[in-house]
N, C-alpha and C positions, 0 to 999 in steps of 0.2 A: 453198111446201111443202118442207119438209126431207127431201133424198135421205138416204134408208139408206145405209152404209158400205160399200165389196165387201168379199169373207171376210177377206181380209188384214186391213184396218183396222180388220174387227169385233173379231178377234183380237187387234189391238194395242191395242184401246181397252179389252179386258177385261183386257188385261194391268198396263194402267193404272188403272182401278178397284182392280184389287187391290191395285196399290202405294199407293194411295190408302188403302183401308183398315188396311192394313199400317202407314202413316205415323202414324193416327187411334188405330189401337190402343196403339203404342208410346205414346201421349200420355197414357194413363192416364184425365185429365180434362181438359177444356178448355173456354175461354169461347172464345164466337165471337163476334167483330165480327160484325151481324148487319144488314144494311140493306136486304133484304128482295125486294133484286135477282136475279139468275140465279145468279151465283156463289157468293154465300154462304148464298142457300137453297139447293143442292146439297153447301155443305160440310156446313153444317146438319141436312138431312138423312142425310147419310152417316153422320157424326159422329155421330148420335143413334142411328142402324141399327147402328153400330160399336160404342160404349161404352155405349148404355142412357140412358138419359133421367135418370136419374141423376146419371152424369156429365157431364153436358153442360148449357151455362148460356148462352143468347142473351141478348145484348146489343146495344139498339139506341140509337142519339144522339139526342137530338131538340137543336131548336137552329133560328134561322131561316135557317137553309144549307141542311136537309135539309125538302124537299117533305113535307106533312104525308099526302098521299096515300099515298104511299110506307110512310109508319109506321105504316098504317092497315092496308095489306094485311101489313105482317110480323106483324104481331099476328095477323091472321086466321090466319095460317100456324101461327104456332107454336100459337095455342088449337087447330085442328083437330090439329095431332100430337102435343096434348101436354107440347108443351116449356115450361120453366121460360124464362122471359123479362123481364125489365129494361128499362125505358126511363129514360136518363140523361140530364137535364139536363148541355148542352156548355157551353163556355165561350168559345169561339175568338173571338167577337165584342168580345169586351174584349180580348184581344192587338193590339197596335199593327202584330208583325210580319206576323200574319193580316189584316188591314181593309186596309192599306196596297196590299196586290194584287201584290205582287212571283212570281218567277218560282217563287219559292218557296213559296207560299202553302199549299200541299197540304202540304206538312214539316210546319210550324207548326201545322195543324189536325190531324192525324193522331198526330205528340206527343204531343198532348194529350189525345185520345181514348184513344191507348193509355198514357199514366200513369192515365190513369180505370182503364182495364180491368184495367191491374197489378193497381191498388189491390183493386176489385172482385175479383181473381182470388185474390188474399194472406189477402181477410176472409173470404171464401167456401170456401177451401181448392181452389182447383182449381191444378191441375200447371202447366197454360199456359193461353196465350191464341193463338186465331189472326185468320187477317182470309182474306176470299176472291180475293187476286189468283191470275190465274192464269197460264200461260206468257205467252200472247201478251199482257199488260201489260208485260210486260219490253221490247218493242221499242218503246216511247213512252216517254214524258219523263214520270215516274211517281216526283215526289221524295219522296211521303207514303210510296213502298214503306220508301225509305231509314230512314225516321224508324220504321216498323213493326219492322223490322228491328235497329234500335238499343236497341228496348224490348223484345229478345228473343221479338216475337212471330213466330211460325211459320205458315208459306204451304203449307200441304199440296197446293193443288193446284197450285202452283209446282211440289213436290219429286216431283210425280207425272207432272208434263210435261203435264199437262191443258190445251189450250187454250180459248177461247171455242166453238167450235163443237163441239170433243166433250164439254164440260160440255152443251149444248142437248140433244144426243143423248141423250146416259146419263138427264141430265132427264125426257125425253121418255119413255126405258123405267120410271121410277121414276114416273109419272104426276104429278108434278110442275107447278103451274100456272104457277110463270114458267120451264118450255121453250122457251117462244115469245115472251117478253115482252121490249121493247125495254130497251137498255140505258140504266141511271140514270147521274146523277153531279150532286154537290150544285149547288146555286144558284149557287153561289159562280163558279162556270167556266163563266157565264153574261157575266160584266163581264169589259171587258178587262182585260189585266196594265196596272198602273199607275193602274187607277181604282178609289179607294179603294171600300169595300165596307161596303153602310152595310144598315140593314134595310129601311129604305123601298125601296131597289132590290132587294132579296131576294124583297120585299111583291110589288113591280109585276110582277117575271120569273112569279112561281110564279100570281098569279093570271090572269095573260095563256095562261100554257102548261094552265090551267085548264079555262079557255076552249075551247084548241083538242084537249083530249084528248074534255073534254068533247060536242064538235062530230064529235068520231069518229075522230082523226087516231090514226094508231099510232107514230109514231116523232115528236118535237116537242121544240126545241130556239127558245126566243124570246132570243137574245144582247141585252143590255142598253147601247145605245151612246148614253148619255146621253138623248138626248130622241127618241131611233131606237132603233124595234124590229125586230129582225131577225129574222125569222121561218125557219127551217128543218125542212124535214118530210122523208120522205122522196121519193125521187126520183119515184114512183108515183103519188103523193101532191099531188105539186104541181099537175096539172092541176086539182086540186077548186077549186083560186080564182080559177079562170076564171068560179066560177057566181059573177053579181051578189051575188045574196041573200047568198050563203056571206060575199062580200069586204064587203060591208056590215056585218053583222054583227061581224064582226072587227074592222074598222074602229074603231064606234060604241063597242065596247066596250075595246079598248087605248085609246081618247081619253080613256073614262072612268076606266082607271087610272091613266093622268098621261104616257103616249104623246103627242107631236104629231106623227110620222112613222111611217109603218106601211110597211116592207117585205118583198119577200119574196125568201130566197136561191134564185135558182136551181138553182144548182149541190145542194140540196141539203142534207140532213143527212151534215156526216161528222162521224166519230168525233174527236174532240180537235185539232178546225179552229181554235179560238184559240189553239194554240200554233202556228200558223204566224206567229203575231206578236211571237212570243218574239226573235228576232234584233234586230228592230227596236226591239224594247224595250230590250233589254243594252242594243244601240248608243248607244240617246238617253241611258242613265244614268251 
């Protein structure tokens, strides 16, 4: 359960709200990178509470990098409030710099998504475009920021200092359904750096992590390490496949999507744990 803030930081987080708005309002009109996560349905939200539904124009990738589950609930989202919404065929999977798996792979996909959204923003007439990073992305290895940044798109809850957990809060006061919803990120940072990225491994990761949302799990990460499936959930979490039945189950059914090794991480779901193999990757290249 989410502790309340003490007074001070309630303070300071309304203080930040505001700049936030403040940021949203300057912007006239704006498309939102929209992927239906915590982040950008609170930009989204605000954004739409700030300028009017009017001005404001979601925009979501489809592609088989992004979990079709995922585009299922931003759609819910935006028809219950309302918002004008766009679902864009990507392209990333025909770039060679994108498949190939390099360290840079987030650049090259995010590019591309934001020359789409230029584009969409130039024929539609809106002023800008944003995307939902927020402070605390900036202290991880976050190259697609780089490349958002180069297509002059704008990070409002960057420029507002908003981190992950007081976006969940503010969330939480705006009654908001993903307040409490675990954190996304495409298929794609599922396979290691350096293994090429094809759709049949896209296929196996997303119907495996299917499986185990479906099974009940709240946090679920299946890394794809050729014919080994890495399973990570969270910490809480793990003792559930101690039950037989559960581990059979799981089993039975990663064999049937083209798994012959089913394991399970210990340690855990962490946040952006295959980049710890980034070093070793440079080195070997």
């Amino acid at each position: 359960m989410q502790r309340s803030p003490n007074p001070v930081k309630v303070n300071q987080l309304r203080e930040k709200a505001d700049k936030l708005r403040t940021c949203l309002a300057k912007l006239g009109s704006v498309v939102v990178a929209f992927s239906g996560g915590v982040d950008s349905t609170f930009l989204l939200a605000v954004a739409e509470q700030t300028l009017g539904s009017d001005n404001v124009l979601a925009v979501t990738a489809t592609s088989p990098i992004y979990p079709s589950r995922e585009r299922q609930k931003a759609q819910e989202f935006t028809r219950s409030k309302g918002i004008r919404h766009l679902i864009v065929p990507t392209n990333e999977m025909e770039d060679p710099a994108f498949v190939s798996n390099g360290p840079d792979r987030c650049y090259h996909c995010k590019r591309l998504l934001m020359k789409q959204l230029s584009e969409i923003a130039e024929s539609s007439k809106f002023a800008h475009i944003a995307h939902g990073a927020n402070k605390d992305d900036l202290s991880d290895f976050r190259p697609g920021f780089r490349a958002a940044q180069e297509a002059g798109a704008v990070a409002p809850l960057v420029d507002a200092e908003l981190g992950k957990d007081e976006i969940r809060y503010l969330s939480r006061q705006m009654c908001l359904p993903t307040w409490d919803t675990p954190s996304i990120s495409c298929l794609a940072a599922r396979i290691a750096y350096g293994e090429l990225i094809t759709r049949e491994k896209l296929g196996m990761v997303e119907q495996a992590e299917d499986l185990l949302f479906e099974i009940g799990f709240k946090q679920v990460r299946v890394r794809h390490h050729g014919t080994v499936a890495r399973i990570e959930v969270r910490t809480d979490e793990v003792e559930k496949f101690f039950a037989k039945d559960l581990r059979d189950r799981v089993v039975s059914r990663f064999r049937q999507i083209g798994f012959k090794h089913i394991s399970l991480d210990l340690e855990g779901y962490v946040s952006g744990k295959m980049n710890r193999d980034l070093k070793d990757y440079t080195d070997s290249v």
